[in-house]
C-alpha positions as CSV (number, residue, x, y, z in Angstrom):
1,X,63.7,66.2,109.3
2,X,66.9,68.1,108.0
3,X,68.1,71.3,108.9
4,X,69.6,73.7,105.5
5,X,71.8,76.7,107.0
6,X,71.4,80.0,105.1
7,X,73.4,82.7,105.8
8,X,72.5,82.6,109.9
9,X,68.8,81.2,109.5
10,X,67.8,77.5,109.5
11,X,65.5,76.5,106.9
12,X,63.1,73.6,107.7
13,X,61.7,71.6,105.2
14,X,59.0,68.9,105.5
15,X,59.7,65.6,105.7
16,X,57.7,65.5,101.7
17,X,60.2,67.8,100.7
18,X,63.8,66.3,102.3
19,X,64.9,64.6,99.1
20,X,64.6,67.8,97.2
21,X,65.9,70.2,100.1
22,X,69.3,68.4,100.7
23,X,71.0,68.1,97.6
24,X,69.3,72.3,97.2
25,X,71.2,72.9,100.7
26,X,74.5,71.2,98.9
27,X,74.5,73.0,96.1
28,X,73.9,76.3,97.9
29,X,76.9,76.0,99.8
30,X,79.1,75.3,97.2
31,X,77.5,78.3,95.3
32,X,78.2,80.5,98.2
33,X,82.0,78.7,98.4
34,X,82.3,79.6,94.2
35,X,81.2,83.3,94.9
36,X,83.5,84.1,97.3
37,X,86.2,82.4,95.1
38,X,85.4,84.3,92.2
39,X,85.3,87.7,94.7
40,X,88.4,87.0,95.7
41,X,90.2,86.4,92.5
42,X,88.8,89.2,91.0
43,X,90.1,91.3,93.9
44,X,93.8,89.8,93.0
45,X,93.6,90.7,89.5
46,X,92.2,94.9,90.5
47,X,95.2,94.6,93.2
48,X,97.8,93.9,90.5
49,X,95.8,96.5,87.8
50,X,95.6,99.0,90.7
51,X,99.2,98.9,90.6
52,X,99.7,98.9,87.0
53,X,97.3,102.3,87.0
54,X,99.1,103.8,89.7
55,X,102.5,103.5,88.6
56,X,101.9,104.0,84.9
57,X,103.4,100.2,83.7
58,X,101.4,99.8,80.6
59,X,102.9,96.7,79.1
60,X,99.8,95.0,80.5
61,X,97.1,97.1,81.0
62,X,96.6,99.8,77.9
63,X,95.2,103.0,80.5
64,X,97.0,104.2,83.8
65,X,97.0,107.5,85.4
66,X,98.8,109.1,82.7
67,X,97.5,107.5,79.2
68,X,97.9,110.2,76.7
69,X,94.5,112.5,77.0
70,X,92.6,115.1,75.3
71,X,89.7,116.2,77.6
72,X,89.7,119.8,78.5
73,X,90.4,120.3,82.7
74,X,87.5,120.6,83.6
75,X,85.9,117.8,81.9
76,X,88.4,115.1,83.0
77,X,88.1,116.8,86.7
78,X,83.8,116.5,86.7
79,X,84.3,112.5,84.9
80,X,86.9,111.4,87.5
81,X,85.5,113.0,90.4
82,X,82.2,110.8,89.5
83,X,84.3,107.8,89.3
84,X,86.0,108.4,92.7
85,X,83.1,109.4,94.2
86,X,81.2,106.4,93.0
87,X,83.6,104.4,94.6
88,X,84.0,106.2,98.0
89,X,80.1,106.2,98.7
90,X,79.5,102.8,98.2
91,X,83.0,101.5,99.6
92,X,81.8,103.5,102.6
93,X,78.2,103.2,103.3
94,X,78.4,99.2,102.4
95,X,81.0,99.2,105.4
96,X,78.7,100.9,108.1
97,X,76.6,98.4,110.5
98,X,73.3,99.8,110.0
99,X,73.9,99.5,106.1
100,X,75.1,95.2,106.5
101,X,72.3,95.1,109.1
102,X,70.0,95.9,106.8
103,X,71.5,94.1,103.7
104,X,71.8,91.0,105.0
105,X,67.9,90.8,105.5
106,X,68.3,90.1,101.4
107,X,71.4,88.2,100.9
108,X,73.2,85.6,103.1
109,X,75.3,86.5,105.6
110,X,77.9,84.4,104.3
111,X,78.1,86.5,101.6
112,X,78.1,90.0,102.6
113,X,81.9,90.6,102.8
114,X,82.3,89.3,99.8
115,X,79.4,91.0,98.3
116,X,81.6,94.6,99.4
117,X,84.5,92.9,97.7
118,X,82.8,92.4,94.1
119,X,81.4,95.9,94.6
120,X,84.6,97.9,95.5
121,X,86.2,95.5,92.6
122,X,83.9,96.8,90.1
123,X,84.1,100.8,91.1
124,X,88.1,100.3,91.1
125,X,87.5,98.7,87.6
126,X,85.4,101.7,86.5
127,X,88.2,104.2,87.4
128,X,90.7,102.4,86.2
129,X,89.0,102.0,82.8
130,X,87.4,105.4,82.8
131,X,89.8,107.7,83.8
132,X,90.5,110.4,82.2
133,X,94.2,112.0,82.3
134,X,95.5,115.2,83.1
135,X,99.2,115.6,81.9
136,X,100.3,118.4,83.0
137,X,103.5,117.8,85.3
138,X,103.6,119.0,88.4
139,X,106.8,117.5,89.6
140,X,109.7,115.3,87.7
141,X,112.3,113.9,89.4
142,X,115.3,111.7,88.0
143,X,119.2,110.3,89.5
144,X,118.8,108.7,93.1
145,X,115.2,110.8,93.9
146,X,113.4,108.9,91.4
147,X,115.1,105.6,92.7
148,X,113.9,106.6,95.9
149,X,110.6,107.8,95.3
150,X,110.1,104.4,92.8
151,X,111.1,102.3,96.3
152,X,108.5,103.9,98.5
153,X,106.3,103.1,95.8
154,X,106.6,99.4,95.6
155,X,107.3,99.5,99.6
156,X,103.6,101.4,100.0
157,X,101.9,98.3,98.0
158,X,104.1,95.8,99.8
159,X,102.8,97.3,103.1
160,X,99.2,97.0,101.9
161,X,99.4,93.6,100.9
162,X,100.9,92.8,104.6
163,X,98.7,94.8,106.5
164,X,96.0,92.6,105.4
165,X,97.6,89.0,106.6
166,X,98.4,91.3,110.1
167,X,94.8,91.3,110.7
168,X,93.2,88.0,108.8
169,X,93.3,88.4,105.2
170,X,90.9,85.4,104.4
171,X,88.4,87.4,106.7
172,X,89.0,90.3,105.4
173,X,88.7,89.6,101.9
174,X,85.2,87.2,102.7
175,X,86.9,83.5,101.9
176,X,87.0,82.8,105.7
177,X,82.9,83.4,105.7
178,X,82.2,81.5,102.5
179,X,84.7,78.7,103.5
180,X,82.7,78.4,107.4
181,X,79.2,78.3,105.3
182,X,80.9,75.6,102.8
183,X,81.4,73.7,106.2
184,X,78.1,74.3,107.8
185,X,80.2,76.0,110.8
186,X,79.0,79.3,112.6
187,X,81.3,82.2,111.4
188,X,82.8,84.1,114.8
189,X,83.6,87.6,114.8
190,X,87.2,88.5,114.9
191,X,89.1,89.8,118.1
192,X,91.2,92.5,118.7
193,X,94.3,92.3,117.6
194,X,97.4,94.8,116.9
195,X,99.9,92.6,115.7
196,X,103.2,93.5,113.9
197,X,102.7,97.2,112.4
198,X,99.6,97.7,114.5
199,X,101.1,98.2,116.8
200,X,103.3,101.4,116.0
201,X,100.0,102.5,113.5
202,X,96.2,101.9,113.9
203,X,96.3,102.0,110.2
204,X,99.2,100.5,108.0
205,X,96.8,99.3,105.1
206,X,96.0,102.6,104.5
207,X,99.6,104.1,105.1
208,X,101.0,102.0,102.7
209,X,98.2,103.3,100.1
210,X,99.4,106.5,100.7
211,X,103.0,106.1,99.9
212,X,102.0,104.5,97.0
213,X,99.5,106.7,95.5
214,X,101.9,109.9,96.6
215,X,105.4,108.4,95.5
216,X,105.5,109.6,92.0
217,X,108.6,110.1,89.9
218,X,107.3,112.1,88.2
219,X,103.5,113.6,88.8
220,X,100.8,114.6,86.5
221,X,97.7,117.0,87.4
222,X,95.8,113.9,87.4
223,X,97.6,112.0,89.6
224,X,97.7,114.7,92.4
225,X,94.4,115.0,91.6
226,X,93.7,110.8,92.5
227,X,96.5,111.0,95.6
228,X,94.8,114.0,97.2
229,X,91.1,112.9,96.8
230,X,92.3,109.9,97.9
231,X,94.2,110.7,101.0
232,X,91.2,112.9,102.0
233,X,88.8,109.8,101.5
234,X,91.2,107.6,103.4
235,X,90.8,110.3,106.0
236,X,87.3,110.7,106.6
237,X,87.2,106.9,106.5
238,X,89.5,106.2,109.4
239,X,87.1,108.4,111.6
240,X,83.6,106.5,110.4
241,X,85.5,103.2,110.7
242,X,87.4,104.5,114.5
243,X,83.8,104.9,115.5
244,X,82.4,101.7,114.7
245,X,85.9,100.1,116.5
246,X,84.6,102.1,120.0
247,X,81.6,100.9,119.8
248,X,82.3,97.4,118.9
249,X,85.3,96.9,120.8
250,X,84.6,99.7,123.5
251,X,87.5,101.0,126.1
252,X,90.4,98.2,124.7
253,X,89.8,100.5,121.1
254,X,89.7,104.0,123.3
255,X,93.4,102.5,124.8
256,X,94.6,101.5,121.6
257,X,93.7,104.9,120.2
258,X,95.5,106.8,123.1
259,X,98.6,105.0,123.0
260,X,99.2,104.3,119.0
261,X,99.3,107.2,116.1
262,X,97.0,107.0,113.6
263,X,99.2,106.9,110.2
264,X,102.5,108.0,111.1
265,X,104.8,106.1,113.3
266,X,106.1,108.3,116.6
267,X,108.0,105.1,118.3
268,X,105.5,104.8,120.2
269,X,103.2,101.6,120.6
270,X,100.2,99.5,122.0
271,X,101.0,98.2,125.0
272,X,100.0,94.2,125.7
């Protein structure tokens, strides 16, 4: 008799049934290996358009931030607020335990993470295609505080994009899961780790959002608008996610949390 991993159960077939159940269990995995794939490179390609958006480079993407726009206030304040808040409820709710508990009694564990990844991808998408601009300028800078203000900018997305290999990017990201299903090998939870800027911050992948989505040039309404909701979102998500951390991880995360800020570094840091 064989044994077909799904997710965490073990299917067993009947012996009448083994020639059809193996090369189904083979195919399976490499399904589950080519969704994760696609996930993933669909997160690279929002990454670099998230950037685009952001910092208004249109050469490659035809609508940023601050596309030319004819929507009265309030109208582009009620659509964009839908967008972000479609995004925020379901990049949030898909991340709690009870919610993956509950979702993986209908799809594979191996796939869960990289089920949140094709989600968040697609609400991302949705602003960045829907979005409706506001262009009236709140600040404009130029000379050596524009140079200045341009560098945080690409340093905030630099520090994004290494926050996530300070953790496990692979993991993060759901290649590592799709990758141990692929192999038949049990996937193992993470430890705790504070390596590199994790230790001065408990939250550098969102810092580096931060700087990103505030260092601005030269700022629209709307752009205030998207850094503000944002930050606030990013806000309310460190305390959800902080709790789930205490109760996975227990008194080492209560440590962690009294010796290291949250976002802004104070010299202090975690302590081995």
């Amino acid at each position: 008799m064989t044994q077909c991993q799904s997710g965490g159960a073990l299917l067993q077939p009947s012996v009448h049934f083994i020639a059809i159940t193996t090369p189904y269990c083979i195919m399976s995995r490499i399904l589950v290996l080519l969704y994760g794939v696609v996930s993933y490179v669909m997160f690279l390609v929002v990454f670099l358009w998230a950037i685009a958006f952001v910092g208004n480079i249109d050469f490659y993407v035809g609508h940023t931030i601050d596309s030319a726009g004819s929507d009265s206030f309030m109208t582009a304040l009620l659509w964009n607020a839908l967008w972000l808040g479609i995004f925020a409820i379901s990049h949030s709710v898909m991340a709690r335990p009870g919610f993956k508990a509950a979702w993986t009694k209908i799809i594979p564990e191996s796939i869960e993470r990289s089920t949140y990844v094709l989600v968040t991808n697609i609400t991302l998408i949705l602003i960045f295609t829907q979005w409706h601009p506001m262009n009236d300028v709140i600040w404009s800078t130029s000379g050596m505080v524009a140079t200045i203000l341009n560098g945080l900018f690409w340093f905030g997305w630099l520090l994004v994009l290494l926050s996530t290999f300070m953790i496990n990017h692979f993991d993060l990201f759901g290649l590592r899961q799709v990758w141990l299903r692929f192999k038949e090998t049990d996937y193992s939870n993470l430890s705790f780790t504070t390596a590199f800027a994790y230790r001065f911050v408990r939250h550098p992948l969102l810092l580096g959002f931060i700087i990103a989505f505030w260092a601005a040039p030269e700022m629209s309404m709307g752009h205030l608008i998207f850094a503000i909701a944002t930050t606030v979102y990013m806000l309310i998500a460190i305390q959800l996610e902080e709790k789930d951390m205490e109760d996975v991880f227990g008194d080492k995360y209560r440590k962690y949390k009294s010796e290291v800020p949250m976002l802004v570094p104070t010299g202090k840091s975690a302590s081995d």
